[in-house]
Short mmCIF file of the C-alpha atoms (twelve columns), coordinates in Angstrom:
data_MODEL
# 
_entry.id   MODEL 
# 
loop_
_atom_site.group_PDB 
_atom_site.id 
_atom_site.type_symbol 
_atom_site.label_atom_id 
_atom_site.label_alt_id 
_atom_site.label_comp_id 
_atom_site.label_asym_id 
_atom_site.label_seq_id 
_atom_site.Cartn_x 
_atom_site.Cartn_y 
_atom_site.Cartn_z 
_atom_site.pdbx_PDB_model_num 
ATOM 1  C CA . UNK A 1  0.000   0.000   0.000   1 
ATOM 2  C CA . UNK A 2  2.887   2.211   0.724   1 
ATOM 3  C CA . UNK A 3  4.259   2.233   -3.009  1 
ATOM 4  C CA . UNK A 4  0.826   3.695   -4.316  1 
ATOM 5  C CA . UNK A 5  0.809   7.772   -4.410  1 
ATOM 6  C CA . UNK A 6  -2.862  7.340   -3.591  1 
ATOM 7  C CA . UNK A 7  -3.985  7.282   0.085   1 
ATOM 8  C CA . UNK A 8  -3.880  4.158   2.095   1 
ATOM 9  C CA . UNK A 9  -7.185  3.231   2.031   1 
ATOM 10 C CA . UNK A 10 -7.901  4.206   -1.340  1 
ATOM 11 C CA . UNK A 11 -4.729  2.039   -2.338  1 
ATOM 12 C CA . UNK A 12 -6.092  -0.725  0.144   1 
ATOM 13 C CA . UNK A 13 -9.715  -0.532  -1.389  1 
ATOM 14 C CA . UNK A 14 -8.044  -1.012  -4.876  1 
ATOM 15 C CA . UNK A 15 -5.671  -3.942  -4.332  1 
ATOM 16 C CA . UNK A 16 -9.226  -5.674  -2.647  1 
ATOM 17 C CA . UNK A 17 -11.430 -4.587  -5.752  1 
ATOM 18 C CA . UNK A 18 -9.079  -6.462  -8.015  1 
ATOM 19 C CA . UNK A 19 -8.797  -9.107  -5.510  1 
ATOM 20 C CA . UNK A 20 -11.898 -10.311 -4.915  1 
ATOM 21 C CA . UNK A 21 -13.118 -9.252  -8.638  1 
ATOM 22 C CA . UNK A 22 -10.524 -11.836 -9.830  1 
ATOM 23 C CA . UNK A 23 -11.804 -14.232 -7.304  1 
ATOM 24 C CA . UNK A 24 -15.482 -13.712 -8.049  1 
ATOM 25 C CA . UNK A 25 -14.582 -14.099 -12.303 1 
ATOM 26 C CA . UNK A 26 -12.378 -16.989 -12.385 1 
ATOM 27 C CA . UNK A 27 -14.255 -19.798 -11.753 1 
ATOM 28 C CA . UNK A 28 -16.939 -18.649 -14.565 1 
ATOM 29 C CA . UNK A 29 -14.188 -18.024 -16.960 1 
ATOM 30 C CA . UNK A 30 -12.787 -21.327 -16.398 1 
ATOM 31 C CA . UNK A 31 -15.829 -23.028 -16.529 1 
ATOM 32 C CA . UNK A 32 -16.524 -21.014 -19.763 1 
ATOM 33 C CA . UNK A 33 -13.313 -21.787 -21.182 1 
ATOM 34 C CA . UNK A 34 -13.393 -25.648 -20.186 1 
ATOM 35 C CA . UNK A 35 -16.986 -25.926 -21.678 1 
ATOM 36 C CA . UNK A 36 -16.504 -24.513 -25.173 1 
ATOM 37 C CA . UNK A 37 -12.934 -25.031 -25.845 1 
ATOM 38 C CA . UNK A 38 -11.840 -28.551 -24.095 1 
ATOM 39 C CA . UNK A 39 -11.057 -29.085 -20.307 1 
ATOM 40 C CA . UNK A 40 -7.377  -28.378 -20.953 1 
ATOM 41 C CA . UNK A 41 -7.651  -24.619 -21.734 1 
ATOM 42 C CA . UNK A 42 -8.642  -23.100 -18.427 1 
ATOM 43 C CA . UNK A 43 -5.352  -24.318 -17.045 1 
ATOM 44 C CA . UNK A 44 -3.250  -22.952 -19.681 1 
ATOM 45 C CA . UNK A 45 -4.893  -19.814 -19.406 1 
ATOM 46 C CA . UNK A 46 -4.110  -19.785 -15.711 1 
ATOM 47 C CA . UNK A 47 -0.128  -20.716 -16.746 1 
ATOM 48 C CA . UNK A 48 -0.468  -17.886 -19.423 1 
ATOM 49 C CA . UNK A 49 -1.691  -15.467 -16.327 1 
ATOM 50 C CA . UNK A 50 1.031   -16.333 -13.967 1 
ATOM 51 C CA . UNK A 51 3.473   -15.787 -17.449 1 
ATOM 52 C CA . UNK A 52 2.274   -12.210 -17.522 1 
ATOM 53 C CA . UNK A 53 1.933   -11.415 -13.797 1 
ATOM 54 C CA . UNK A 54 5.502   -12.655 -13.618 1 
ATOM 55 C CA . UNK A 55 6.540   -10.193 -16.089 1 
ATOM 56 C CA . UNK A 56 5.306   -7.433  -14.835 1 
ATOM 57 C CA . UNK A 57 6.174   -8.154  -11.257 1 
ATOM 58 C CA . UNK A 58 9.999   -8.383  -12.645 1 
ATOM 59 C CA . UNK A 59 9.316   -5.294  -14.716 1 
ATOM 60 C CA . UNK A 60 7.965   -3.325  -12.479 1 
ATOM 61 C CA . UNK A 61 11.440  -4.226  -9.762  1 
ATOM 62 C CA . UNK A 62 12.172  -0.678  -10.814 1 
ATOM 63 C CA . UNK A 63 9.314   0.947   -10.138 1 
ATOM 64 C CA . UNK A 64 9.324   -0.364  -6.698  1 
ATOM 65 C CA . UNK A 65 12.904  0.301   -6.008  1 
ATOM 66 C CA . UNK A 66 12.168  3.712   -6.558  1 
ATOM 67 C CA . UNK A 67 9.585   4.348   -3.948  1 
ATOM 68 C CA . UNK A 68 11.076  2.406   -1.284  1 
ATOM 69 C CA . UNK A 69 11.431  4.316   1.857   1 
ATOM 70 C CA . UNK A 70 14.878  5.097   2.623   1 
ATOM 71 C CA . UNK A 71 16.552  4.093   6.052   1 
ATOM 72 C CA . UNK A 72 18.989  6.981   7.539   1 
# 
């Protein structure tokens, strides 16, 4: 919550939005997915996600780096 230029709880009420949208979503995509294209896809769709949310987590290192808070 700290990184986020927005207020704590606004930061804090974001992070849970996408959170619990996500969580809500999934298991009718997957079920989607499964039914019309073969009960394989929904789990390379899930690989696929973690594929992109690992690339942004390692490009966004620098991001991060930036707006840690600096011990004196």
């Amino acid at each position: 919550m700290g990184v986020s230029d927005s207020p704590r709880p606004v930061a804090s009420a974001g992070y849970n939005f996408v959170r619990w949208m996500g969580g809500a979503l999934a298991p009718f995509a997957a079920a989607q997915l499964g039914e019309h294209y073969g009960p394989q896809v929904p789990f390379y769709a899930g690989a696929l996600a973690m594929v992109v949310a690992i690339a942004i987590a390692l490009g966004g290192r620098r991001f991060l780096a930036a707006h840690e808070p600096h011990v004196v």
